[in-house]
N, C-alpha and C positions, 0 to 999 in steps of 0.2 A: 768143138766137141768138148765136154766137160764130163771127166770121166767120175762116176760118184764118189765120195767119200762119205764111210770107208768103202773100200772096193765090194763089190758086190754084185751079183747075176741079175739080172729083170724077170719077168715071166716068161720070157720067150730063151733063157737060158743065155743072153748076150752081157755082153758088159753093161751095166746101169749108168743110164748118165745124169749129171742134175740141170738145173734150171742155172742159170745164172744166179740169180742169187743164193740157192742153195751149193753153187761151188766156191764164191766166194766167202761164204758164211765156213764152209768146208775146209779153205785155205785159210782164213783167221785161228780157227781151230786146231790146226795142226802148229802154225805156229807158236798161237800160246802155249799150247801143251808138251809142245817139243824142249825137250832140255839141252842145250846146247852140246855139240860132243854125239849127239845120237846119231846123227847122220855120217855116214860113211862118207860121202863125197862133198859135204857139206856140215864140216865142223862147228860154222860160227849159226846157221842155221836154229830158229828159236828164240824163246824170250827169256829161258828159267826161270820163270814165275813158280814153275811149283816147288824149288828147291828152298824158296824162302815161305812157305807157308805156316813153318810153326816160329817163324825169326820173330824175337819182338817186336810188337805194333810200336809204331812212334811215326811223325811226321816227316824224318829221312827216310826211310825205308820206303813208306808211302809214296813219295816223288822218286827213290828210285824205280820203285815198282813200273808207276807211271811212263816213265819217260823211257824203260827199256820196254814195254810192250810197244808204244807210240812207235820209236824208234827199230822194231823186228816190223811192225807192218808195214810202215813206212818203206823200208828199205824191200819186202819183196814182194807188197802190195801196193805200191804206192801210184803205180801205174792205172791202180783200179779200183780204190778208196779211197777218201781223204778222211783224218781222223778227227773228231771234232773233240769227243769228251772217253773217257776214260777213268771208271772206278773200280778200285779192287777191292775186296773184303773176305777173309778168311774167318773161318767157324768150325772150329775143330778142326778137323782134316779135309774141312771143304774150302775149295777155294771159287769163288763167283768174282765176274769179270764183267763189268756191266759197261759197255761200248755204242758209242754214237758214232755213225761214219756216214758219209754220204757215197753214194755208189757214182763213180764220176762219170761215165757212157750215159746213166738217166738222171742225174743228180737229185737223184729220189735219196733224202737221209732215210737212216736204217738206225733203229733202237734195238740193241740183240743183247741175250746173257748166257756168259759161257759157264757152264761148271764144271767142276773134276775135283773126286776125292783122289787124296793123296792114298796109295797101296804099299 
């Protein structure tokens, strides 16, 4: 059972659930956008990707970005993605996350893009 994200009622007034790909698309999204610290029972939880979106562009920063998103799904998705490509790019306070994964149960890759302004 894959409870929707975000939480939400169906028509019939019941919990929503999604499709497998729409909960693992659901579970990438939550971890990118989680900043570490947020979660009560799960401190290291997240990528903090959003906290570096106004940090100077330069090629370190870039492979950090990289390698702590890779390394957040990895570690609580890895069971049910494998990550193949990985790019980030900020635009004012928008931050786009363009993700290649292969879904491992169908080994169907997936091309997905996350966004989120910074608030």
């Amino acid at each position: 059972m894959n409870i929707g994200f975000p939480f939400r009622f169906d028509s019939r007034g019941r919990t929503a659930l999604d499709s497998d790909d729409d909960h693992i698309s659901g579970m990438i999204r939550q971890i990118l956008f989680t900043r570490p610290g947020e979660r009560v029972n799960r401190p290291d939880f997240g990528s903090g990707i959003m906290q570096l979106v106004f940090a100077p562009d330069n090629v370190e920063l870039a492979a950090a970005v990289q390698f702590s998103i890779q390394a957040g799904l990895q570690q609580y998705l890895g069971d049910l993605i494998e990550v193949r490509a990985v790019k980030v790019s900020a635009d004012d306070s928008t931050l786009t996350v363009n993700l290649l994964y292969i879904v491992r149960h169908t080994s169907t890759p997936v091309t997905a893009q996350f966004t989120s302004s910074v608030s």
